[in-house]
N, CA, C and O atoms as a printed pandas DataFrame, in Angstrom:
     atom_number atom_name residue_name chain_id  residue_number  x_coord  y_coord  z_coord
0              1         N          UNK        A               1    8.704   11.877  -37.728
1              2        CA          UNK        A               1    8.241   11.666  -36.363
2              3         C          UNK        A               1    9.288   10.838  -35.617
3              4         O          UNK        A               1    9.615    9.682  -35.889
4              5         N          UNK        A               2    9.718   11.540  -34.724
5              6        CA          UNK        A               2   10.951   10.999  -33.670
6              7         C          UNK        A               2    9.742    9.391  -32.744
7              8         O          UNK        A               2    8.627    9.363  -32.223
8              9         N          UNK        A               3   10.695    8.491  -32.975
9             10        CA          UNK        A               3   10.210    7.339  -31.900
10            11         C          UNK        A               3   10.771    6.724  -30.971
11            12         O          UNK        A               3   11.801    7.366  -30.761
12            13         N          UNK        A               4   10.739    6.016  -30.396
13            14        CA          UNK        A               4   12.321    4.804  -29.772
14            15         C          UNK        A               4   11.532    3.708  -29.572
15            16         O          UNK        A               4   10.382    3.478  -29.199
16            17         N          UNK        A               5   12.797    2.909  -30.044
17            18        CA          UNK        A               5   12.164    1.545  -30.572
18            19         C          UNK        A               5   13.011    0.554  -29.278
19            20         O          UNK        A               5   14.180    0.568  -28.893
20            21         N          UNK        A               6   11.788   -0.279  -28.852
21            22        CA          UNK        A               6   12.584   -1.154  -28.153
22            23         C          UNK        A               6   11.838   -2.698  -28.023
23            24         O          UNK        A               6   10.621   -2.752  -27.850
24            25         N          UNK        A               7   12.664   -3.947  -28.121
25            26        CA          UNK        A               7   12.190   -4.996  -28.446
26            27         C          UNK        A               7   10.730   -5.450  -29.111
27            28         O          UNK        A               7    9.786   -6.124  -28.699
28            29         N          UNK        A               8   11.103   -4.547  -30.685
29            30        CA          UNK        A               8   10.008   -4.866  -31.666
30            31         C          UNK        A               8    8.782   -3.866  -31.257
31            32         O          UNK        A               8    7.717   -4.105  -31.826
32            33         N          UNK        A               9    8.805   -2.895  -30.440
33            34        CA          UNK        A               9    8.289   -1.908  -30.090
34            35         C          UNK        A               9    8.203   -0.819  -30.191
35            36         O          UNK        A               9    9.267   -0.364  -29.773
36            37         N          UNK        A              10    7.468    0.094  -30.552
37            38        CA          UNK        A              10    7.968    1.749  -30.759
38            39         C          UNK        A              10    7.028    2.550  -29.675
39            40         O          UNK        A              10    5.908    2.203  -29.301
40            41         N          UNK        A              11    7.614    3.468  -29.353
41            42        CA          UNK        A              11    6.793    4.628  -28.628
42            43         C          UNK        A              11    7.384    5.591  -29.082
43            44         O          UNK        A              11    8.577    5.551  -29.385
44            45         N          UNK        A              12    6.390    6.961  -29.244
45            46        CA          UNK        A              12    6.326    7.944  -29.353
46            47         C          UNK        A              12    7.291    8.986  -27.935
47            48         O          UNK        A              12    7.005    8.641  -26.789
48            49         N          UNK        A              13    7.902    9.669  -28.020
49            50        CA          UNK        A              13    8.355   10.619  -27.216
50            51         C          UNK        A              13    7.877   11.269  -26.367
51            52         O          UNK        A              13    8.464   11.293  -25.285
52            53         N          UNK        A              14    6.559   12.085  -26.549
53            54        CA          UNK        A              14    5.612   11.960  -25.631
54            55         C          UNK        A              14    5.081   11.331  -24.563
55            56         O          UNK        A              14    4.780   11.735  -23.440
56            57         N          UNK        A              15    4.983    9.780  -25.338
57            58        CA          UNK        A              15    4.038    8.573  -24.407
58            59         C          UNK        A              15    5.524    8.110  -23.180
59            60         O          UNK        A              15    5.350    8.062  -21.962
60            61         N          UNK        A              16    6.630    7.875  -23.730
61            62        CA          UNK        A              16    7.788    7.963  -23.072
62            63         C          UNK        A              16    7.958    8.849  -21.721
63            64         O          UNK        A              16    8.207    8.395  -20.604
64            65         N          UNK        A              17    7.798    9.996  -22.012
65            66        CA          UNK        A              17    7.598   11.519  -21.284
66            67         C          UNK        A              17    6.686   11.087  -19.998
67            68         O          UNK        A              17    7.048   11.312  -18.843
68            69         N          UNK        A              18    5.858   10.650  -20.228
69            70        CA          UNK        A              18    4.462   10.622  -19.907
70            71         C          UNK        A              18    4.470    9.460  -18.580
71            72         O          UNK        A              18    4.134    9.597  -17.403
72            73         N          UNK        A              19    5.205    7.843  -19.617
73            74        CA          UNK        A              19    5.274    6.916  -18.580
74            75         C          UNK        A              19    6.018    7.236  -17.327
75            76         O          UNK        A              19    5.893    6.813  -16.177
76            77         N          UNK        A              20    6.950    8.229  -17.952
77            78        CA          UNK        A              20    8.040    8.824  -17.182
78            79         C          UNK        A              20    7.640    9.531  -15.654
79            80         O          UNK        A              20    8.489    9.726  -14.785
80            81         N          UNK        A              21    6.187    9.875  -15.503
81            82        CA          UNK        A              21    5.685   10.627  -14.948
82            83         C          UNK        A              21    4.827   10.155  -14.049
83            84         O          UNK        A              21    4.159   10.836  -13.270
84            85         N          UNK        A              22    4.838    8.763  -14.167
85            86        CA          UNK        A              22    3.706    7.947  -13.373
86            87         C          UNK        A              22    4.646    7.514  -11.979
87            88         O          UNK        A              22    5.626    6.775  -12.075
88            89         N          UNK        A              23    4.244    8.016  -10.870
89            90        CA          UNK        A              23    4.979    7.348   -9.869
90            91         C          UNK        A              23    4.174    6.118   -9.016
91            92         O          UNK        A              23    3.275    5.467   -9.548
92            93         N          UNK        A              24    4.528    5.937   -7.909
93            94        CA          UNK        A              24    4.378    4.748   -6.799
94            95         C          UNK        A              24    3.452    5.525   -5.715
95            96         O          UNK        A              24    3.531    6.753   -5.741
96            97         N          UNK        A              25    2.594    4.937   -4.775
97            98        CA          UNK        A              25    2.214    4.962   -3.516
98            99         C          UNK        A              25    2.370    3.844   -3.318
99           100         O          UNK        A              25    2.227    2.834   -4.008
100          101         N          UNK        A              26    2.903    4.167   -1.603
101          102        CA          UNK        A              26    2.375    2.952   -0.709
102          103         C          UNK        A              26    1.437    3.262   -0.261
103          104         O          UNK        A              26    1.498    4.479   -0.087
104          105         N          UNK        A              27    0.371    2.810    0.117
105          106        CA          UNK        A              27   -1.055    2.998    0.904
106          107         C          UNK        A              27   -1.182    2.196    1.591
107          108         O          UNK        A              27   -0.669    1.140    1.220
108          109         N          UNK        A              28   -1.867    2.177    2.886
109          110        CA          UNK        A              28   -2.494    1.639    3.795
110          111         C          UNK        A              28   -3.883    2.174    3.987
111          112         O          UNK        A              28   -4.243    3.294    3.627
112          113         N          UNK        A              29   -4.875    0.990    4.777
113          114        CA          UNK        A              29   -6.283    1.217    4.625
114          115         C          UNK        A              29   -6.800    2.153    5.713
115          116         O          UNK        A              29   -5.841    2.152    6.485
116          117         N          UNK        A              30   -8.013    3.204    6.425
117          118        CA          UNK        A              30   -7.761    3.992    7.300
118          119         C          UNK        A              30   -8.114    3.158    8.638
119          120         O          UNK        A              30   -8.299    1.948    8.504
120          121         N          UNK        A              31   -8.203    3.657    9.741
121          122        CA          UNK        A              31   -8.914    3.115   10.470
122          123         C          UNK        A              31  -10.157    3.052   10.996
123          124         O          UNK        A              31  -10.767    3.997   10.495
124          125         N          UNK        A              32  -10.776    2.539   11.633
125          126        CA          UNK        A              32  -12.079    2.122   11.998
126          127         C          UNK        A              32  -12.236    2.214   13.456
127          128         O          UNK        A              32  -12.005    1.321   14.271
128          129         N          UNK        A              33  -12.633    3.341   13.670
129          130        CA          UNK        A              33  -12.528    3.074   15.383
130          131         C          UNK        A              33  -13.751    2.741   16.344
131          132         O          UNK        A              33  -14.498    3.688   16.591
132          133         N          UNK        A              34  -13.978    1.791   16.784
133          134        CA          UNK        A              34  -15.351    0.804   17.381
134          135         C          UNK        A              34  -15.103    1.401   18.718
135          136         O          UNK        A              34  -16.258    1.438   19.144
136          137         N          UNK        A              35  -14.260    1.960   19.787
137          138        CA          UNK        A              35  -14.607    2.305   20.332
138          139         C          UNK        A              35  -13.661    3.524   21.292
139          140         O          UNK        A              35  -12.637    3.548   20.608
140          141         N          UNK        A              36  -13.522    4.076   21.929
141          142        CA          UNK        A              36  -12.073    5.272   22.409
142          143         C          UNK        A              36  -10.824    4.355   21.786
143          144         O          UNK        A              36   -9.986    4.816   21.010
144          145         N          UNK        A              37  -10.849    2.831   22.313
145          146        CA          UNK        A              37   -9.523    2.210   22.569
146          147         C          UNK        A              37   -9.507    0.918   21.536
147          148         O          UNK        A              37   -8.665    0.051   21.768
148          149         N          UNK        A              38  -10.370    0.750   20.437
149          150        CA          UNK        A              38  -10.753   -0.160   19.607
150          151         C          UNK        A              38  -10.623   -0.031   18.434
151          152         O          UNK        A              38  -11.755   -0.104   17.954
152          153         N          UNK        A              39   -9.703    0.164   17.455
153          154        CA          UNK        A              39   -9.443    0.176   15.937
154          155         C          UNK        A              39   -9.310   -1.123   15.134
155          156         O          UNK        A              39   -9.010   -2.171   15.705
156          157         N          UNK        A              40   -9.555   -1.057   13.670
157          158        CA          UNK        A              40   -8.998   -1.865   13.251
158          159         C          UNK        A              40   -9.201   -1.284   11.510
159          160         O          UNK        A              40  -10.186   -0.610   11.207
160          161         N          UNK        A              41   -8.204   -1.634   10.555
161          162        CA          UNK        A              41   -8.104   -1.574    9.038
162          163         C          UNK        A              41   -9.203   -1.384    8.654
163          164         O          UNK        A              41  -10.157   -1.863    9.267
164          165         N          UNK        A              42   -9.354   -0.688    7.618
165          166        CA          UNK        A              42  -11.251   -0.830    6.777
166          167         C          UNK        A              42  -10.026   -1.102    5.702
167          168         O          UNK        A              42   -9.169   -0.285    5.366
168          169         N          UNK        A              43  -10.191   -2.658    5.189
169          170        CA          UNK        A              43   -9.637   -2.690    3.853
170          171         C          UNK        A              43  -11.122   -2.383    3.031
171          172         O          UNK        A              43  -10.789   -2.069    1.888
172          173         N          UNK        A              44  -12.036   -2.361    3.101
173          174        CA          UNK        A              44  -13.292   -2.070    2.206
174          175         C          UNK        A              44  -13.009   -0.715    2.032
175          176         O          UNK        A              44  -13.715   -0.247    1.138
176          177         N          UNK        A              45  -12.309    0.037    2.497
177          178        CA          UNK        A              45  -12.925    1.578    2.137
178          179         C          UNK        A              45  -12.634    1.877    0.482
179          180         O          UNK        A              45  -12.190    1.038   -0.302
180          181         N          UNK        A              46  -13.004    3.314    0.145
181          182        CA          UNK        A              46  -13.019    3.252   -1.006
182          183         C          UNK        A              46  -11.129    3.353   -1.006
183          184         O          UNK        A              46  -10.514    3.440    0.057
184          185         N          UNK        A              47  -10.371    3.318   -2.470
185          186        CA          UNK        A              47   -9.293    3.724   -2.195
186          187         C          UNK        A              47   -8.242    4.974   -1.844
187          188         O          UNK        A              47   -7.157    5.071   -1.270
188          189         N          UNK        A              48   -9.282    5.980   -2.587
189          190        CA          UNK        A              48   -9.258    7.587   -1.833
190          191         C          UNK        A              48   -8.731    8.034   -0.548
191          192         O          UNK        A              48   -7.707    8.666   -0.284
192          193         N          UNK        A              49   -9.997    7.394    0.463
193          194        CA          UNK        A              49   -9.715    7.108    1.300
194          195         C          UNK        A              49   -8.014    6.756    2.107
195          196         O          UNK        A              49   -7.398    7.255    3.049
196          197         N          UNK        A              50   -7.830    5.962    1.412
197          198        CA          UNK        A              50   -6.103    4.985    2.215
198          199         C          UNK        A              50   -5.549    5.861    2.218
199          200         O          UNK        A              50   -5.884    6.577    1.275
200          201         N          UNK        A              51   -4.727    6.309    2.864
201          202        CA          UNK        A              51   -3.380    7.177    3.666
202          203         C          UNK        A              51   -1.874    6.440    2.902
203          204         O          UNK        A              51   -1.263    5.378    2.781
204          205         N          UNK        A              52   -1.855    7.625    2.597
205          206        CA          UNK        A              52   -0.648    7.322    1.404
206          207         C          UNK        A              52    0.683    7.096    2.570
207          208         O          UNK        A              52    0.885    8.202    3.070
208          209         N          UNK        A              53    1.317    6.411    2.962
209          210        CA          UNK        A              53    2.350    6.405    3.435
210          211         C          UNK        A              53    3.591    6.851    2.566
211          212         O          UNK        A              53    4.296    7.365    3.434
212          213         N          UNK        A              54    4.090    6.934    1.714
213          214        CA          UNK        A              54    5.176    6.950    0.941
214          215         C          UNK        A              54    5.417    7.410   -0.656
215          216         O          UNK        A              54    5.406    6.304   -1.197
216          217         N          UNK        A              55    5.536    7.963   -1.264
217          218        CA          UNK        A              55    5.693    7.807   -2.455
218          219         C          UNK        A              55    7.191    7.305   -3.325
219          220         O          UNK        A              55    8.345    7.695   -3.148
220          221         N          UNK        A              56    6.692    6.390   -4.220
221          222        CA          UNK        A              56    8.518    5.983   -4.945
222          223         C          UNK        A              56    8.246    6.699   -6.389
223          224         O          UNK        A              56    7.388    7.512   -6.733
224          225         N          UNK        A              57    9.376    6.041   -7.134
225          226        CA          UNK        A              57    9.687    6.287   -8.264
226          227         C          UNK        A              57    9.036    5.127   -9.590
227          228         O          UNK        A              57    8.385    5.171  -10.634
228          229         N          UNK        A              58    9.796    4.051   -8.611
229          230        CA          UNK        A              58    8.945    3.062   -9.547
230          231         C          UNK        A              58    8.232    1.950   -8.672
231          232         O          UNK        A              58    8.355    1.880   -7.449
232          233         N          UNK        A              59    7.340    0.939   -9.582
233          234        CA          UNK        A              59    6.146   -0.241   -8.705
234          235         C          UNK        A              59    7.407   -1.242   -8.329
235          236         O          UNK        A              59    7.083   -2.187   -7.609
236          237         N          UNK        A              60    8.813   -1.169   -8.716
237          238        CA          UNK        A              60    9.390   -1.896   -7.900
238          239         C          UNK        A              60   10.038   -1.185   -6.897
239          240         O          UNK        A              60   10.193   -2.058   -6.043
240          241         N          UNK        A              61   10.625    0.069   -6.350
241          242        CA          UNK        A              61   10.865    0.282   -5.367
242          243         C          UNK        A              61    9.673    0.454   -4.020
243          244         O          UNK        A              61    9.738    0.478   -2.791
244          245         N          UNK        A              62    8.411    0.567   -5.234
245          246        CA          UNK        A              62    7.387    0.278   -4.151
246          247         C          UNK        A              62    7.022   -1.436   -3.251
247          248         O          UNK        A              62    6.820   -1.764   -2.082
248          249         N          UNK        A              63    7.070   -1.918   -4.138
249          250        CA          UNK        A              63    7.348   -3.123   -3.407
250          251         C          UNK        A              63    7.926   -3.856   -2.596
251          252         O          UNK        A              63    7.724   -4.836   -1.879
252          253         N          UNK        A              64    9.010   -2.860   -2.995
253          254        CA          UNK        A              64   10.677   -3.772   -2.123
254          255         C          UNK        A              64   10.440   -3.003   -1.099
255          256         O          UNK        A              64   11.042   -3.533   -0.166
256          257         N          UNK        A              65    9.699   -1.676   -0.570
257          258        CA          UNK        A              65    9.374   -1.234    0.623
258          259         C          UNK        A              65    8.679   -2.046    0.919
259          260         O          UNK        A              65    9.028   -2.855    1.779
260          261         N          UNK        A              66    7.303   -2.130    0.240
261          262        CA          UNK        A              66    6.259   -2.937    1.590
262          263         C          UNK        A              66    6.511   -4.268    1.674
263          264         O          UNK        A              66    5.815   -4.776    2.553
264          265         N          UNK        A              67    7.366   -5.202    1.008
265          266        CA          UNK        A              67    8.077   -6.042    1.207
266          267         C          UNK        A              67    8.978   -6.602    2.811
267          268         O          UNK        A              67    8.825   -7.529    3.607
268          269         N          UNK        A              68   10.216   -5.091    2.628
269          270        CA          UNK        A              68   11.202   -4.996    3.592
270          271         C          UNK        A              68    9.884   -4.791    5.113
271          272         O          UNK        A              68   10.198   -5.217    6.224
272          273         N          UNK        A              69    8.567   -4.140    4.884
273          274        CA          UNK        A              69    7.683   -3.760    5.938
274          275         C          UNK        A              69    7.224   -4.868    6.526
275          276         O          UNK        A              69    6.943   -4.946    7.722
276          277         N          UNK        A              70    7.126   -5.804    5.673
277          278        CA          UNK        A              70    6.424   -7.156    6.172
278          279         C          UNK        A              70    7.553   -7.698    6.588
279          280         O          UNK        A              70    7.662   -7.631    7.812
280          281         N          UNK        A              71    8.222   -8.084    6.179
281          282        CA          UNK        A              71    9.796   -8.805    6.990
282          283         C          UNK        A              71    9.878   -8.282    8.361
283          284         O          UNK        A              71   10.421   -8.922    9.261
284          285         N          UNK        A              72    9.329   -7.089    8.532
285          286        CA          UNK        A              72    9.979   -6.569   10.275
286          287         C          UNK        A              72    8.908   -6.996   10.801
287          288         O          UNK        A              72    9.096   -7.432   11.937
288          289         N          UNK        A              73    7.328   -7.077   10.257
289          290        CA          UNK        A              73    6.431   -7.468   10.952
290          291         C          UNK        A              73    6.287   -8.974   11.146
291          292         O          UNK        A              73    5.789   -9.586   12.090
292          293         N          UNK        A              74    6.930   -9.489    9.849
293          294        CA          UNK        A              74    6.861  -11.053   10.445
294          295         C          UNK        A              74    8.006  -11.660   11.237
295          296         O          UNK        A              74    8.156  -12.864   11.443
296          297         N          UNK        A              75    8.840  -10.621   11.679
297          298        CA          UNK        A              75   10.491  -10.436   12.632
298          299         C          UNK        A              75    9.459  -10.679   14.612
299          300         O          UNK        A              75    9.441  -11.425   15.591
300          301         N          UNK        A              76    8.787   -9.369   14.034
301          302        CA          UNK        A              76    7.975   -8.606   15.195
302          303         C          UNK        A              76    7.224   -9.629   16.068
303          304         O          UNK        A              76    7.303   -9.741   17.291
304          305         N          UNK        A              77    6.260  -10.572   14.956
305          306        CA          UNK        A              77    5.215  -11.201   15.107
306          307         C          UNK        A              77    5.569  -12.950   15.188
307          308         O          UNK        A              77    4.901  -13.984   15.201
308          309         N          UNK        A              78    6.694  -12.663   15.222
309          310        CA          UNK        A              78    7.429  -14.414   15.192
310          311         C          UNK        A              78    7.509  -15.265   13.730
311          312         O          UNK        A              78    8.047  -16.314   13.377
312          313         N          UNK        A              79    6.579  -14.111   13.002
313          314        CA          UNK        A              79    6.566  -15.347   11.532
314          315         C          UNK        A              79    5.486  -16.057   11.329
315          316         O          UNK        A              79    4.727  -15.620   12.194
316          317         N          UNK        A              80    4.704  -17.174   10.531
317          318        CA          UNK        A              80    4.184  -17.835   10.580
318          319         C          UNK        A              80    2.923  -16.882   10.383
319          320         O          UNK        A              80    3.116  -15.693   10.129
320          321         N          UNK        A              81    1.474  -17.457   10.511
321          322        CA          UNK        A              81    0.526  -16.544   10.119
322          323         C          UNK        A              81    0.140  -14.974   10.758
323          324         O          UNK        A              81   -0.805  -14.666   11.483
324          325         N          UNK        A              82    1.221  -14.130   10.212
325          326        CA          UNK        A              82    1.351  -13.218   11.095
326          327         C          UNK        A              82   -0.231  -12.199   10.831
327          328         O          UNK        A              82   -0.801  -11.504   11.672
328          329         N          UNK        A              83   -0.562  -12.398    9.598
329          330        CA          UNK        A              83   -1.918  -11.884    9.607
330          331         C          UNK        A              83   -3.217  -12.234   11.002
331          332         O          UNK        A              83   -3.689  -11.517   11.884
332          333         N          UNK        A              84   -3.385  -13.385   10.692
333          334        CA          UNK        A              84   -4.035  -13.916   12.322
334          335         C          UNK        A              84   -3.724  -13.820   13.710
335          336         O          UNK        A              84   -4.403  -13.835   14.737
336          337         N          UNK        A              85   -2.329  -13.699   13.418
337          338        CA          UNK        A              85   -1.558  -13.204   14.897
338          339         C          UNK        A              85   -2.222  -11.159   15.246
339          340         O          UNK        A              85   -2.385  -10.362   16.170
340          341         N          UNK        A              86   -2.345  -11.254   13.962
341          342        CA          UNK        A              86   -2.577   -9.492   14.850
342          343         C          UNK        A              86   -3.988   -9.740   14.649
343          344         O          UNK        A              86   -4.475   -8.862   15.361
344          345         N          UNK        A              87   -4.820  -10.280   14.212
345          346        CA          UNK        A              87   -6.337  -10.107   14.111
346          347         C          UNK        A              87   -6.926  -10.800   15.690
347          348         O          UNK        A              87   -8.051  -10.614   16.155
348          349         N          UNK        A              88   -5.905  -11.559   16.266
349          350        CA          UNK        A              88   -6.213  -12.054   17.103
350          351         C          UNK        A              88   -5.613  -11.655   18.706
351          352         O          UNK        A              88   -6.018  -12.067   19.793
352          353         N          UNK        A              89   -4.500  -10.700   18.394
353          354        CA          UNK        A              89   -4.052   -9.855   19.697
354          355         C          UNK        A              89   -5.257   -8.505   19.618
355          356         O          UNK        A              89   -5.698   -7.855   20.566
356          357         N          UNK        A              90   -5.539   -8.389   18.356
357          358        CA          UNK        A              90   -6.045   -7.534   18.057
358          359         C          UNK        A              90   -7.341   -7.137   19.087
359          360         O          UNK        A              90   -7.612   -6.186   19.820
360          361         N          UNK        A              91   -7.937   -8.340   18.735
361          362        CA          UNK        A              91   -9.699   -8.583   19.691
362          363         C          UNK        A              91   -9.449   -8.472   20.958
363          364         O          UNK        A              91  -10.136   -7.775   21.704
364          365         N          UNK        A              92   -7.930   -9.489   21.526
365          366        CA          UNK        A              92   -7.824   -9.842   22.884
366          367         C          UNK        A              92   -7.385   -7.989   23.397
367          368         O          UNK        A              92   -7.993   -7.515   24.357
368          369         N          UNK        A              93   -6.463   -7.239   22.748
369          370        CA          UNK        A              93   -5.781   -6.245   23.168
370          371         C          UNK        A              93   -7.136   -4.956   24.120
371          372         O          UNK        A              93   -8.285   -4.948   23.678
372          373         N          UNK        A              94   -6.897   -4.334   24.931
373          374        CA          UNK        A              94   -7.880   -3.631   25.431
374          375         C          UNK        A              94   -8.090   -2.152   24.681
375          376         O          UNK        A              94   -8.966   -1.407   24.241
376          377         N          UNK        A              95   -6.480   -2.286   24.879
377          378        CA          UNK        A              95   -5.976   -0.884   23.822
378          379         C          UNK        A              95   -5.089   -1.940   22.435
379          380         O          UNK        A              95   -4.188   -2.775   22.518
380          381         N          UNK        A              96   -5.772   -1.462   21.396
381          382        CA          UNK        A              96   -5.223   -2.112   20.394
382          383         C          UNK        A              96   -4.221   -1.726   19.016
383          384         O          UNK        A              96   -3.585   -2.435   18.236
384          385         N          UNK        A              97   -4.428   -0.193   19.143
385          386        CA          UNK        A              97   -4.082    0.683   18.061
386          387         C          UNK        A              97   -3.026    0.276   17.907
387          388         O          UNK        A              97   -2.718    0.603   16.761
388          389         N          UNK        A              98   -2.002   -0.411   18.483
389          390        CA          UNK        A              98   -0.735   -0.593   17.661
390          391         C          UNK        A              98   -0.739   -1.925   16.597
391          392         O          UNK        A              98   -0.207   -1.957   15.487
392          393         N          UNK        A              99   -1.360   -2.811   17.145
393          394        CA          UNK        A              99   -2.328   -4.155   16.265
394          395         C          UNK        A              99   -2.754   -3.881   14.913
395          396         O          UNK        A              99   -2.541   -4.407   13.821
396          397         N          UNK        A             100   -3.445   -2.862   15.342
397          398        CA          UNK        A             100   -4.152   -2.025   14.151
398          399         C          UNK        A             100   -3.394   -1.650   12.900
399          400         O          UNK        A             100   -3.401   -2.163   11.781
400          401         N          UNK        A             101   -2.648   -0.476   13.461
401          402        CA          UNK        A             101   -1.460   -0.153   12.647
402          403         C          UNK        A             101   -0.905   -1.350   11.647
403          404         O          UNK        A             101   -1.116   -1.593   10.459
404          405         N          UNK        A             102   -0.043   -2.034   12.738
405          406        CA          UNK        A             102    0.607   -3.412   12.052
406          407         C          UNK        A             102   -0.388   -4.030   10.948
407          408         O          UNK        A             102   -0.027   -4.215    9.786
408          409         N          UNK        A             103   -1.643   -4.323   11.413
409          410        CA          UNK        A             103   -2.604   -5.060   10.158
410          411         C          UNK        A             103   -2.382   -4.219    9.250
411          412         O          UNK        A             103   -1.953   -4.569    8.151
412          413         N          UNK        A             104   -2.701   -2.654    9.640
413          414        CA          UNK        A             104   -2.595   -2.034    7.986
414          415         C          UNK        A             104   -1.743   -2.116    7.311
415          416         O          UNK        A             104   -1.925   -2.377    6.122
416          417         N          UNK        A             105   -0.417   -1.909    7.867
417          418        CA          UNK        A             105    0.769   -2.341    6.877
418          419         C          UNK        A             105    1.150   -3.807    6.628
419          420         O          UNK        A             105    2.056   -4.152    5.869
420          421         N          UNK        A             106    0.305   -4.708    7.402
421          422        CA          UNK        A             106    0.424   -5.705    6.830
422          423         C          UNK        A             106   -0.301   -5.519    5.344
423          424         O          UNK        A             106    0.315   -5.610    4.282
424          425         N          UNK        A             107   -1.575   -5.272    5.452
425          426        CA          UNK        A             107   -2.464   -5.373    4.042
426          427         C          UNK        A             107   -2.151   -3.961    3.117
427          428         O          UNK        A             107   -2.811   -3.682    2.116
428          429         N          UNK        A             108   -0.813   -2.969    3.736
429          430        CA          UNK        A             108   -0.717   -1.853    2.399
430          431         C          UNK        A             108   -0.477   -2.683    1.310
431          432         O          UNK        A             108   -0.337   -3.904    1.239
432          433         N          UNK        A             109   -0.444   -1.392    0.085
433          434        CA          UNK        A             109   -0.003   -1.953   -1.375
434          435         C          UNK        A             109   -0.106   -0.653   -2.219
435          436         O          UNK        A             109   -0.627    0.430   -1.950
436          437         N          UNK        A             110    0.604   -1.129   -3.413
437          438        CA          UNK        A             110    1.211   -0.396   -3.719
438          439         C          UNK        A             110    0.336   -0.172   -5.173
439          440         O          UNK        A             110   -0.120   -1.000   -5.962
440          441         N          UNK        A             111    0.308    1.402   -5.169
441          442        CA          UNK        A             111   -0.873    1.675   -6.740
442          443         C          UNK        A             111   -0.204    2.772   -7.214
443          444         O          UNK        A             111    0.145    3.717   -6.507
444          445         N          UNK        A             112    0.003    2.661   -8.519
445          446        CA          UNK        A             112   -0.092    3.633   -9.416
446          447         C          UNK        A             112   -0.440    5.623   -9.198
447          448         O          UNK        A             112   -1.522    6.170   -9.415
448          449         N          UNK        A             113    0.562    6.154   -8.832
449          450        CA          UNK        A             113    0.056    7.614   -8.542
450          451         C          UNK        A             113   -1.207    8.416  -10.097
451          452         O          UNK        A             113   -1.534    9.603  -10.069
452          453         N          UNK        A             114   -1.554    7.701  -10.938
453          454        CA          UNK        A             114   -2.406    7.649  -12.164
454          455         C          UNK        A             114   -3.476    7.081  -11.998
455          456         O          UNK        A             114   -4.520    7.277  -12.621
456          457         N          UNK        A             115   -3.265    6.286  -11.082
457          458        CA          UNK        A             115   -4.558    5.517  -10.926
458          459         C          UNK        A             115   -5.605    5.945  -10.210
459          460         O          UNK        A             115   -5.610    6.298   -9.030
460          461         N          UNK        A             116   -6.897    5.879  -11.319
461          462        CA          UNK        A             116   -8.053    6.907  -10.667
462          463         C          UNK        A             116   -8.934    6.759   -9.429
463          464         O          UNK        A             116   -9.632    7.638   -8.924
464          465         N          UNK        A             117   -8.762    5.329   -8.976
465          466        CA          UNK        A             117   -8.684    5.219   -7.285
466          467         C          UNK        A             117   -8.338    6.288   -6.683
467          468         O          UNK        A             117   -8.866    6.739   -5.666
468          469         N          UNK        A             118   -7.608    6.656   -7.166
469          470        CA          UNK        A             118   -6.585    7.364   -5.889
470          471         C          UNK        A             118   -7.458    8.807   -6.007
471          472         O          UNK        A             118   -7.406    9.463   -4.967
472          473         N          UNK        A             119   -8.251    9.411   -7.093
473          474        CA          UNK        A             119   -8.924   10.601   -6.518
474          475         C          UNK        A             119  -10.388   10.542   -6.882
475          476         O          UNK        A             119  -11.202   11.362   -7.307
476          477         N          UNK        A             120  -10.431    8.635   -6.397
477          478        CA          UNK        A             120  -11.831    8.211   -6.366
478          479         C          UNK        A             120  -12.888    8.550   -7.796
479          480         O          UNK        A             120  -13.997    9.084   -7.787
480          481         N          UNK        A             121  -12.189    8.090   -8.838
481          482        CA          UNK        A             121  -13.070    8.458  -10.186
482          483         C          UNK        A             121  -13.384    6.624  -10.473
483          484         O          UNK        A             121  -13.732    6.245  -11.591
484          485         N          UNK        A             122  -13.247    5.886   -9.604
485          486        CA          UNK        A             122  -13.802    4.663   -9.783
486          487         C          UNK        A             122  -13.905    4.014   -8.372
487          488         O          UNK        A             122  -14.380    2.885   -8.245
């Protein structure tokens, strides 16, 4: 039986194959629309639900995206509690959908294309 061994570890060729096969989403949560001109994030929804923005290769190139995403938003937003900054243009805004947006990619993240969230089996 063929294996590969790595730091006191073995895997099978298969299971190798396999990890090989698991990719990245970025997701964001959908929106919620309260009224024509009124949105905001449902981070509650199920995860099914979330709108895949992106797919990577691996959970670190997924990161270093929604990472580099938050850097422009906390560029955008001056920095500092940029979460409250949009929850709070957010309410004041008449038309808000771009607020909106921004929160969601403030709160995307990044899951496992395996993970049974993603076609809602949990």
């Amino acid at each position: 039986m063929n294996t590969i061994a790595h730091k006191n570890q073995t895997m099978k060729p298969c299971h190798v194959a396999a990890l090989a096969l698991v990719g990245w989403y970025l997701i964001v949560p959908p929106l919620d629309q309260f009224t024509p001109s009124q949105f905001w994030p449902n981070v509650e929804a199920p995860v099914k639900s979330w709108i895949i923005v992106r797919s990577y290769d691996t959970a670190f190139e997924c990161t270093n995206a929604h990472k580099m995403q938050k850097n422009k938003l906390e560029q955008k937003y001056g920095g500092g509690d940029v979460a409250g900054k949009l929850v709070e243009r957010g309410k004041r805004a008449e038309k808000n959908l771009e607020y909106a947006v921004d929160a969601g990619e403030w709160v995307g993240q990044c899951i496992a294309t395996d993970d049974p969230r993603v076609k809602g089996d949990k």
